[in-house]
C-alpha positions as CSV (number, residue, x, y, z in Angstrom):
1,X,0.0,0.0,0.0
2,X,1.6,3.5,-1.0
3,X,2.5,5.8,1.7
4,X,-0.5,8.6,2.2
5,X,2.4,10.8,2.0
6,X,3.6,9.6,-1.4
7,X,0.3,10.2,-2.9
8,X,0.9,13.6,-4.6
9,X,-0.4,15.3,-1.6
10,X,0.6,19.3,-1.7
11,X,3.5,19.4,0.9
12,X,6.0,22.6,1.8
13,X,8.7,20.2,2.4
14,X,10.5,16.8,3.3
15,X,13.6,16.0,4.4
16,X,15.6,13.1,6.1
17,X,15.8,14.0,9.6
18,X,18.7,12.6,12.2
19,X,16.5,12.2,14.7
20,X,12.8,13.1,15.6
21,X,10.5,12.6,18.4
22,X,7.7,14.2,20.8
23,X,8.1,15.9,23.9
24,X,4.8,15.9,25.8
25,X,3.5,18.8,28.4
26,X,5.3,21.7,28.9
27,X,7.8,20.7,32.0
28,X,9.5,18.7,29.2
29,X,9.3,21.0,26.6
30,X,10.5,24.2,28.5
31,X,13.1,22.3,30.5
32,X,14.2,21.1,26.9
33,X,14.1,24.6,24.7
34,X,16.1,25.6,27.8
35,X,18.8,23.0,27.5
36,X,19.2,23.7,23.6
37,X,19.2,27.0,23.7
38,X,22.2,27.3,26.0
39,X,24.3,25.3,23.4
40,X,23.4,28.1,20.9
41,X,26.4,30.0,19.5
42,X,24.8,31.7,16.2
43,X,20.8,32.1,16.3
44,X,18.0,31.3,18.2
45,X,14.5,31.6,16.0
46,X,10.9,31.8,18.1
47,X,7.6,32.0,16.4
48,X,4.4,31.7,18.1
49,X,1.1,32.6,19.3
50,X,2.2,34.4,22.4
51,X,5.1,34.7,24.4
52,X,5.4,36.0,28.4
53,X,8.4,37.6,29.7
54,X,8.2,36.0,33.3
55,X,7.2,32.6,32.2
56,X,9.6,30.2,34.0
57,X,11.2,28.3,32.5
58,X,12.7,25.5,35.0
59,X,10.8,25.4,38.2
60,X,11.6,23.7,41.8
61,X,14.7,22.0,42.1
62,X,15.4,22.7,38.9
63,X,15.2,25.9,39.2
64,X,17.5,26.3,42.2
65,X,20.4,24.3,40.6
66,X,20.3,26.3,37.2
67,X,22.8,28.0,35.5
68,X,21.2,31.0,33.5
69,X,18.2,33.2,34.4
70,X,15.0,31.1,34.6
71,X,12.0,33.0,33.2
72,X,12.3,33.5,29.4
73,X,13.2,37.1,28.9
74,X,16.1,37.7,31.3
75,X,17.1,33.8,29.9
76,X,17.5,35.3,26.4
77,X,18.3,38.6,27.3
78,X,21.5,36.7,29.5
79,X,22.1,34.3,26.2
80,X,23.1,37.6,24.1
81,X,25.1,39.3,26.7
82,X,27.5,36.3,27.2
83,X,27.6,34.8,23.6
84,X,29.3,37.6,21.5
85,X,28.1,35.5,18.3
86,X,24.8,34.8,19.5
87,X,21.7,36.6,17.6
88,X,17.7,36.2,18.5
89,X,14.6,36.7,17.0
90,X,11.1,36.5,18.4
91,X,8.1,36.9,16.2
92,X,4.9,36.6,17.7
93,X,1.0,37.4,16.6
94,X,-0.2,41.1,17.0
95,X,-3.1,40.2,19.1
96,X,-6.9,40.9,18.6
97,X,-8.0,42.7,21.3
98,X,-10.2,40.5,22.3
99,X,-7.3,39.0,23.9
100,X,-6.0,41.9,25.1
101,X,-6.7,41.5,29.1
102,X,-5.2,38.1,28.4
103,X,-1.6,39.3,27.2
104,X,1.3,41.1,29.2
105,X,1.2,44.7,28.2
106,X,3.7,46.9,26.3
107,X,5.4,43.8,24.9
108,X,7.4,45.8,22.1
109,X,8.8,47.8,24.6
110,X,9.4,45.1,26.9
111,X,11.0,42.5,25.0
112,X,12.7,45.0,22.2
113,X,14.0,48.3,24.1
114,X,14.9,46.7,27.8
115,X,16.7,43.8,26.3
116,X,20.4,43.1,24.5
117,X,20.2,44.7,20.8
118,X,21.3,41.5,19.7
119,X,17.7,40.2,21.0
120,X,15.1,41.5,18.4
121,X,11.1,41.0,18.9
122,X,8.4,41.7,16.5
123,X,4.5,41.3,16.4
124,X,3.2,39.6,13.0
125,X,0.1,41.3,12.0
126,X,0.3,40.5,8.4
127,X,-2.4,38.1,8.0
128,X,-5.7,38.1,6.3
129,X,-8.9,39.2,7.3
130,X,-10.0,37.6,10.5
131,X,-6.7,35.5,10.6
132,X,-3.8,35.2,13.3
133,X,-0.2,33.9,13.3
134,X,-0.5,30.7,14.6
135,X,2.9,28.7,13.6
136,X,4.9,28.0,16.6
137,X,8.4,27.0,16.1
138,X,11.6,27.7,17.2
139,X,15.1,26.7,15.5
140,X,18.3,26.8,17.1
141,X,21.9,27.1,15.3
142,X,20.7,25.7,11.8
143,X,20.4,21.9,12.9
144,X,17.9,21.5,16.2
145,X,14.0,22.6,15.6
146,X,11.1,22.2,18.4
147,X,7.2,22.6,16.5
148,X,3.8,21.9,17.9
149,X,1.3,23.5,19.8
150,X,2.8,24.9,22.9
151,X,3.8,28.5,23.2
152,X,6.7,30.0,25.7
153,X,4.2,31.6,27.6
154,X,2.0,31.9,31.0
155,X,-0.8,29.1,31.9
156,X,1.1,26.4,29.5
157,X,2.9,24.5,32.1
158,X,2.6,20.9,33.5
159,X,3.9,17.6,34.2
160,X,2.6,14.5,32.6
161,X,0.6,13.6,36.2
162,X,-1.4,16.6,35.5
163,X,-2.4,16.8,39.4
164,X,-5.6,18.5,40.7
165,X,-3.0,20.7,42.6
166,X,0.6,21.4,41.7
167,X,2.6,24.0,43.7
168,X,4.8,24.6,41.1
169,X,2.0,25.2,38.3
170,X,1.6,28.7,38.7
171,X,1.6,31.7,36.5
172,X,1.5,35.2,37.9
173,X,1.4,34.1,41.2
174,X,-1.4,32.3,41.0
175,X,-2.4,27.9,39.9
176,X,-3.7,27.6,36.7
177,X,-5.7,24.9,35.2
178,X,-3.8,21.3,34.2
179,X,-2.9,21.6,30.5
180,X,-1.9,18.9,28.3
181,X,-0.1,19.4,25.0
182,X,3.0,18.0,22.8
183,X,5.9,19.6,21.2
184,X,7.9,17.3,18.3
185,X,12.0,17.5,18.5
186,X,14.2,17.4,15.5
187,X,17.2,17.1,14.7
188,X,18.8,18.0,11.1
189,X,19.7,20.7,8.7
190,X,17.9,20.5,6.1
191,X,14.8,20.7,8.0
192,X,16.3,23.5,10.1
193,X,16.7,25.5,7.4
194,X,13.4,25.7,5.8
195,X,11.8,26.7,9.2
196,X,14.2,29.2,8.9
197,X,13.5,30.3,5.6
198,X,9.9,30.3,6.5
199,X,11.2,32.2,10.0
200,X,12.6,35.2,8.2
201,X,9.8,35.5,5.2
202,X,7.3,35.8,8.1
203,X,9.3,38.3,9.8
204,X,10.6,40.8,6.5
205,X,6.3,40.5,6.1
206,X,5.6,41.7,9.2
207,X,8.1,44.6,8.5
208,X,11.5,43.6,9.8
209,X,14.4,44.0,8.3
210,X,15.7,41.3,5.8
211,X,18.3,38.5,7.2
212,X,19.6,35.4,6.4
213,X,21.9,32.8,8.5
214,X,24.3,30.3,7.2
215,X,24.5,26.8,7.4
216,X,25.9,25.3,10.3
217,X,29.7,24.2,10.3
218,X,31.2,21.3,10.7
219,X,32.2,22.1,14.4
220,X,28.6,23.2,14.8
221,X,27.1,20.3,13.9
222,X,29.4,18.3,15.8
223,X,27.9,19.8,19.0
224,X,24.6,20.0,18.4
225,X,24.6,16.5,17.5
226,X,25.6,15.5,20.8
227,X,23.2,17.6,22.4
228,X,20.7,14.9,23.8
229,X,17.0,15.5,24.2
230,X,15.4,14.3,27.9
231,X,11.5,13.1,28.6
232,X,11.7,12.2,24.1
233,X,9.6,10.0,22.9
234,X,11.1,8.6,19.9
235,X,10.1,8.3,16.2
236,X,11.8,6.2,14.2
237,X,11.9,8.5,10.9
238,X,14.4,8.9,8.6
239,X,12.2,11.8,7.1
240,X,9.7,14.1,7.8
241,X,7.1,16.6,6.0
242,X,6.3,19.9,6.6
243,X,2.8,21.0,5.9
244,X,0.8,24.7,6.0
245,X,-2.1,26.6,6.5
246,X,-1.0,30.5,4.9
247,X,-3.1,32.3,2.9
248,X,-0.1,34.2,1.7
249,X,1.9,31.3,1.0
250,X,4.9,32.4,2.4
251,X,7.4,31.5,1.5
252,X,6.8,30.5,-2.3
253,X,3.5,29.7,-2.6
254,X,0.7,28.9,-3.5
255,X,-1.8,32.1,-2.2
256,X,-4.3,30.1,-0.1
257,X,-2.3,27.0,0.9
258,X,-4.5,24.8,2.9
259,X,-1.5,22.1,2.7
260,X,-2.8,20.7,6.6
261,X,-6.2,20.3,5.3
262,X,-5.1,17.8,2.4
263,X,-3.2,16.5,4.8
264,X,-6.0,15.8,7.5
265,X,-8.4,15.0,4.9
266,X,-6.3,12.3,2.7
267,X,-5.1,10.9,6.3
268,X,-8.9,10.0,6.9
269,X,-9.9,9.0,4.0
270,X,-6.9,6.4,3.5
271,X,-7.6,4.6,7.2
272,X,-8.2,1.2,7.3
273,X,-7.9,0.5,11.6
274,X,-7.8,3.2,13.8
275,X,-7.8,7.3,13.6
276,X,-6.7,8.7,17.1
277,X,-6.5,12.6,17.4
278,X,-6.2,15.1,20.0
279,X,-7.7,18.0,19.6
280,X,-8.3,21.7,21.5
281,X,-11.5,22.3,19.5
282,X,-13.5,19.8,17.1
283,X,-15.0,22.4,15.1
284,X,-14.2,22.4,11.0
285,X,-16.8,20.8,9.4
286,X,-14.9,19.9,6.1
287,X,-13.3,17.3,8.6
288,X,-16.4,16.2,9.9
289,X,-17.5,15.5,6.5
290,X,-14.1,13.5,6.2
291,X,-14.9,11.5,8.6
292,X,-18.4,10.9,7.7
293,X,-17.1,9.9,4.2
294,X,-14.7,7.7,5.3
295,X,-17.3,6.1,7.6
296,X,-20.1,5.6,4.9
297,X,-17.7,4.4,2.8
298,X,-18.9,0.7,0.9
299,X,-16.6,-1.8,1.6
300,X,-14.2,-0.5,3.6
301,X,-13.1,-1.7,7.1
302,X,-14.7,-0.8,10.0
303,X,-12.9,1.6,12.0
304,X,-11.4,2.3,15.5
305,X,-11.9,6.0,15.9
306,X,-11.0,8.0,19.2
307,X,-10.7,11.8,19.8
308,X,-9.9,13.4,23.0
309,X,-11.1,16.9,23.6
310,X,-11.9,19.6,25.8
311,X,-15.1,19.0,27.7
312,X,-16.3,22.4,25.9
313,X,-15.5,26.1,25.3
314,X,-14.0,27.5,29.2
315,X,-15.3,31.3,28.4
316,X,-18.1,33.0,26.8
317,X,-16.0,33.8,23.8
318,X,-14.8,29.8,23.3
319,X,-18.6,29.1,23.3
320,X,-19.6,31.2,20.9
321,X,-16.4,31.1,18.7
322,X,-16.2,27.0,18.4
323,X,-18.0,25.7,21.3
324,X,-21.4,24.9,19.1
325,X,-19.9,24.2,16.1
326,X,-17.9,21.4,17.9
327,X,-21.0,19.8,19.4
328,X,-22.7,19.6,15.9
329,X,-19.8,17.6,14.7
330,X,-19.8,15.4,17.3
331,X,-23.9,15.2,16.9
332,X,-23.6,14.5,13.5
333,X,-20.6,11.8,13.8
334,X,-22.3,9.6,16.7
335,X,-25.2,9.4,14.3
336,X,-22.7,8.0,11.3
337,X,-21.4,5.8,13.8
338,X,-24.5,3.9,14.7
339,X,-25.5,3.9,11.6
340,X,-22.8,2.6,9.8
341,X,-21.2,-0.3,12.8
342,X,-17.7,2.1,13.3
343,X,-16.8,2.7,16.4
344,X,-16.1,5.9,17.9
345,X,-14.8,7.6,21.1
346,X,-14.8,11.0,22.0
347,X,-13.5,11.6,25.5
348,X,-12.1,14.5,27.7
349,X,-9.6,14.0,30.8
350,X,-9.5,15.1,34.6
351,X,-6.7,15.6,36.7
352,X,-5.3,13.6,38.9
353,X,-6.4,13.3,42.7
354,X,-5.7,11.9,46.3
355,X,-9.1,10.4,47.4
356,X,-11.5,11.5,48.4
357,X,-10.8,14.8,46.5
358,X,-13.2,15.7,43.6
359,X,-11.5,17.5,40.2
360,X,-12.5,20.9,40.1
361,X,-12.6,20.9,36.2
362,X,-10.9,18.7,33.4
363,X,-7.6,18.8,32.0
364,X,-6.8,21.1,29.4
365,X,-6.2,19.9,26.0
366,X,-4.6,22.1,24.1
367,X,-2.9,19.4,22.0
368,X,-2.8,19.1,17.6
369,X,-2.4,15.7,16.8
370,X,-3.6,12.7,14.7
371,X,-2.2,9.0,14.4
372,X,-4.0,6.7,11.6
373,X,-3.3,3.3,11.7
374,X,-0.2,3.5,14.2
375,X,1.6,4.2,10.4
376,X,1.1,8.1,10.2
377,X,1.8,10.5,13.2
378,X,1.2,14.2,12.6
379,X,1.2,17.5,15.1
380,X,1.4,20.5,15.2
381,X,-0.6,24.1,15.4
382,X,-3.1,23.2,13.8
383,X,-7.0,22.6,15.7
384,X,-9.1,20.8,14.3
385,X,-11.2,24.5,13.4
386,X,-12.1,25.8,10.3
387,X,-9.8,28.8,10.7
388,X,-6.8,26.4,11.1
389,X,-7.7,24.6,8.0
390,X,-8.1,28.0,6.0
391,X,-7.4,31.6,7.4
392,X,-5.0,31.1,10.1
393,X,-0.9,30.3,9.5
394,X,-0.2,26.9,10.9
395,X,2.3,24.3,10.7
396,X,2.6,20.5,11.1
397,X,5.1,18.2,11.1
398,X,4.4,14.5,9.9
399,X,6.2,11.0,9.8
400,X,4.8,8.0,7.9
401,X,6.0,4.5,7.8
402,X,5.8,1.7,5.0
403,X,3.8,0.0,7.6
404,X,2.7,0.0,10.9
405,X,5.2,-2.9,11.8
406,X,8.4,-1.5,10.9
407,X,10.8,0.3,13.0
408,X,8.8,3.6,12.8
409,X,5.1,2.4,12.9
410,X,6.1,-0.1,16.0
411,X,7.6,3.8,17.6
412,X,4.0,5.6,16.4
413,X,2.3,2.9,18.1
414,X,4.5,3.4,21.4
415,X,3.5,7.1,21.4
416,X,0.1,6.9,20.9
417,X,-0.4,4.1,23.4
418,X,1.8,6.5,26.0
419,X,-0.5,9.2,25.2
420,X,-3.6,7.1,25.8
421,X,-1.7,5.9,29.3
422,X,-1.9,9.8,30.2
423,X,-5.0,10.5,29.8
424,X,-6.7,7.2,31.3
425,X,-3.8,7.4,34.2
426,X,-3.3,3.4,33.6
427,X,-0.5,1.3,31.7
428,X,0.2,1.7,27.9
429,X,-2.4,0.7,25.8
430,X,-1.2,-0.6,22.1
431,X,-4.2,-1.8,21.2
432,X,-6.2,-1.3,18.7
433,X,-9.1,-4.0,18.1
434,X,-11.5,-3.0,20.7
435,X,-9.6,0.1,21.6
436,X,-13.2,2.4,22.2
437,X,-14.8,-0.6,24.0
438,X,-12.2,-0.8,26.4
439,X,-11.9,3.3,26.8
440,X,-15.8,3.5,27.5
441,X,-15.4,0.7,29.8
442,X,-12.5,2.7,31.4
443,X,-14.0,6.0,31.9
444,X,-17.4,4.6,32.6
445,X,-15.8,3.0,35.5
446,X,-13.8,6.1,36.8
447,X,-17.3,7.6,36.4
448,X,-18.7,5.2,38.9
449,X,-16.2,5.4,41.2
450,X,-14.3,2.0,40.9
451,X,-11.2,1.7,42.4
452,X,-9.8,1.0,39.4
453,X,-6.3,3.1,39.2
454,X,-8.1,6.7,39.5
455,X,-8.4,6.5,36.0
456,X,-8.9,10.0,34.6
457,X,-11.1,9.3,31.4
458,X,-14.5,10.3,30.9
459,X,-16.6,9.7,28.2
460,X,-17.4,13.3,26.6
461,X,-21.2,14.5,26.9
462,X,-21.7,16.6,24.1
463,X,-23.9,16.9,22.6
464,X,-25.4,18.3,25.8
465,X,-29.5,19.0,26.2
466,X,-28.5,22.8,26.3
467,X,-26.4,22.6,23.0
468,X,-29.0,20.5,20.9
469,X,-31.5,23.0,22.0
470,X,-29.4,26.0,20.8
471,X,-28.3,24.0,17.7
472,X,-31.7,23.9,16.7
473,X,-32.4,27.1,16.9
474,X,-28.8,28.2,14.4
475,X,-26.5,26.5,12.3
476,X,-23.1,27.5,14.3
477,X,-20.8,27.2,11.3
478,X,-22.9,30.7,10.0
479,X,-21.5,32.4,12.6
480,X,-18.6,35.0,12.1
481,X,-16.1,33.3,14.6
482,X,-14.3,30.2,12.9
483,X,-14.4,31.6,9.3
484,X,-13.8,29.1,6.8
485,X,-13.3,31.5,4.1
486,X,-10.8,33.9,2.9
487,X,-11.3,37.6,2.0
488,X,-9.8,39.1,-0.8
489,X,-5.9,39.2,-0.3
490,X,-5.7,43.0,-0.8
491,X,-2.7,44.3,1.2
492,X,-3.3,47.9,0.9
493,X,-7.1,47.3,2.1
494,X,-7.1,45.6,5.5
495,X,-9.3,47.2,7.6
496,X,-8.8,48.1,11.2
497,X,-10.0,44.8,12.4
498,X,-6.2,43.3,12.0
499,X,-3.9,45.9,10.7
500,X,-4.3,48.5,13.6
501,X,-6.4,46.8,16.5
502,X,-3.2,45.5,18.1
503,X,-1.4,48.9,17.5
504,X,-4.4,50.7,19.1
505,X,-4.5,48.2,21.7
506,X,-0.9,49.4,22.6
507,X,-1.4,53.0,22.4
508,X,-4.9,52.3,24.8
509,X,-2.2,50.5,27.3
510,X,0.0,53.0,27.3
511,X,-2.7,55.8,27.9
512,X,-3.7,53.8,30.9
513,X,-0.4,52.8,32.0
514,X,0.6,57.2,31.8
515,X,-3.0,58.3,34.0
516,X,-2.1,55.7,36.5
């Protein structure tokens, strides 16, 4: 059977890799984008959503025995002062303000004029109508990249026990919710220097000033190549693809790539056992109808099919934005499923507790990733929204195997039967032939109260008697929230809504911050 990947799919790029693998929750991931970044000699590259100065970084005993600043600004900041060589650049999304009681004030200033001059920030606000940056990547010294779904930033962090209380989860002084997502680790050059390439395109568009960076050297790569990764959980991949969502197409093309959405859709419609995917919101109907497809399809095998969520949208503006559209899908998809014989899952996740304490609300999931047939693993920024499939900028990462027993399918089964461990809290589970039998029999016994292990699973209750109600009433994907269309890619018109809200945002802050 042909690789879904070799099936003239539209891809940004592949390359052999050295080495590639997943680093799950952010305990792992900070503690790891802090190891590799004090190796780096030349350039350290951030993208993403958000960024907080204070985050930290390492916390409890790692924190005490560090050997740099802990929380990421004064990290960086110390990088450039004591590496003469070393250059950093940090692009993140000029915010809607919608978001703007949710971000750290005066950011430009604080990252840009109170830092090293070597350290150079930016916000990205050249995207389309109703769009946001969302690509979060980071690339250090030509030859080590980190991609996914987590951001450097405040209300991310955890450990994989994802406890109902956590003294060191904190942000701001206060605990934050349990939060669940993955990062993937690579290691090579080529790779490296495409999310490069893509780095500085983004960055010249949102009006910086044009760079480049050369290849690594020799010596270079000798130490980064001994540079290990901790907490990895390893892929076996000699190569791996790179896939978009840009309306601009930057860099080279094509205007309206929707390469993730190909991606997702030709993933689904190729399984023959099992689709597993983790998701922050379910919303995008085009992969609803996937799935559907897939499911009525004649003569096809019936399928194990599981998706962990969140239990619903936490805020008003979640509710509105994907909240209703995400119970439809999942309305519509338990309807395929009895009618066609495939089985299908759909679960959410609480946190871990000491009896006889009672979670306060679920886990997080904040995670972008989809296994089919323990054979293809992909992750990355993208949600399973209809923004992500078409307005947004994303980027995934994927690695497929020539089947699921060799080397690499056996290391996609690992990971997804790790994942599954984490969010049931039992042992792995590898299965896959009455995989969503077992799950319901899992959570439906955590839901009882059986001693069984605490398990955290729960089966998910949408759609609720609330949401049918309101779903009869409007069709959700009418509404202006999770666009799945593009406006007219006119530079010189954007309106206020995304070229100047963030700037007037900023000038609003800083009128507030001068009267008080």
């Amino acid at each position: 059977m042909a690789r879904i990947l070799d099936r003239g799919l539209p891809l940004y790029r592949v390359h052999p890799v050295d080495e590639v693998g997943l680093v799950v929750d952010a305990e792992d991931y900070y503690r790891e984008f802090y190891r590799a970044a004090l190796r780096a000699e030349r350039y350290i590259m951030l993208s993403g959503w958000q960024f907080d100065s204070d985050v930290a970084l390492l916390r409890g005993d790692e924190a005490a025995q560090a050997e740099a600043p802990v929380k990421l600004l004064k990290f960086l900041d110390h990088l450039c002062a004591t590496r003469p060589h070393l250059h950093i650049w940090i692009l993140a999304w000029d915010f809607h303000l919608v978001f703007a009681a949710e971000r750290e004030w005066m950011q430009n200033i604080v990252f840009e004029w109170t830092t090293h001059e070597r350290l150079k920030f930016r916000f990205d606000d050249n995207h389309v109508e109703r769009g946001c940056h969302h690509q979060k990547f980071v690339v250090v010294d030509g030859a080590l990249s980190f991609l996914g779904g987590l951001d450097l930033c405040d209300d991310r962090w955890d450990d994989r026990r994802h406890s109902e209380r956590n003294p060191l989860r904190m942000s701001n002084g206060a605990p934050h919710k349990p939060f669940h997502d993955v990062q993937v680790f690579v290691r090579g050059v080529e790779l490296a220097s495409s999310l490069a390439e893509l780095f500085a395109a983004r960055w010249e568009r949102a009006g910086g000033e044009p760079f480049s960076v050369a290849p690594p050297s020799p010596a270079e790569l000798d130490r980064v190549r001994a540079h290990r990764v901790g907490g990895l959980l390893p892929l076996r991949a000699a190569e791996a693809a790179l896939s978009r969502t840009d309306p601009y197409g930057s860099p080279g093309g094509p205007l309206r790539c929707t390469e993730v959405l190909a991606l997702y859709e030709a993933a689904i419609a190729a399984a023959e056992r099992l689709i597993y995917v983790e998701t922050q919101y379910f919303s995008a109907h085009a992969i609803a109808e996937a799935l559907e497809k897939r499911m009525r399809a004649d003569g096809r095998p019936k399928l194990e099919v599981v998706l962990v969520l969140n239990i619903g949208g936490e805020t008003l503006k979640e509710q509105a934005a994907v909240g209703l559209a995400q119970a439809q899908n999942i309305a519509r998809l338990r309807e395929v499923a009895r009618e066609t014989g495939h089985q299908l899952g759909l679960y959410y996740t609480l946190p871990t507790c000491d009896a006889p304490e009672t979670p306060s609300h679920a886990t997080y999931i904040h995670s972008k990733l989809m296994v089919v047939d323990d054979r293809l693993l992909t992750v990355g920024s993208a949600n399973l929204t209809n923004r992500s499939m078409v307005v947004d900028t994303e980027l995934n990462l994927t690695v497929e195997s020539e089947t699921p027993d060799d080397a690499l399918g056996a290391s996609i089964r690992a990971v997804r039967a790790n994942l599954l461990a984490e969010h049931t809290g039992g042992p792995d589970l590898p299965m896959v032939e009455g995989l969503v039998a077992h799950l319901d029999a899992v959570a439906q016994q955590g839901e009882a109260g059986s001693p069984q292990a605490g398990c955290r699973l729960r089966c998910h209750p949408s759609p609720t008697t609330r949401e049918r109600a309101v779903l009869a009433l409007l069709d959700p994907q009418k509404l202006p929230f999770d666009p799945d269309q593009i406006e007219e890619l006119d530079e010189d018109a954007k309106t206020d809504f995304v070229s100047a809200l963030g700037h007037r945002t900023r000038e609003l802050f800083a009128s507030r911050k001068d009267k008080g």
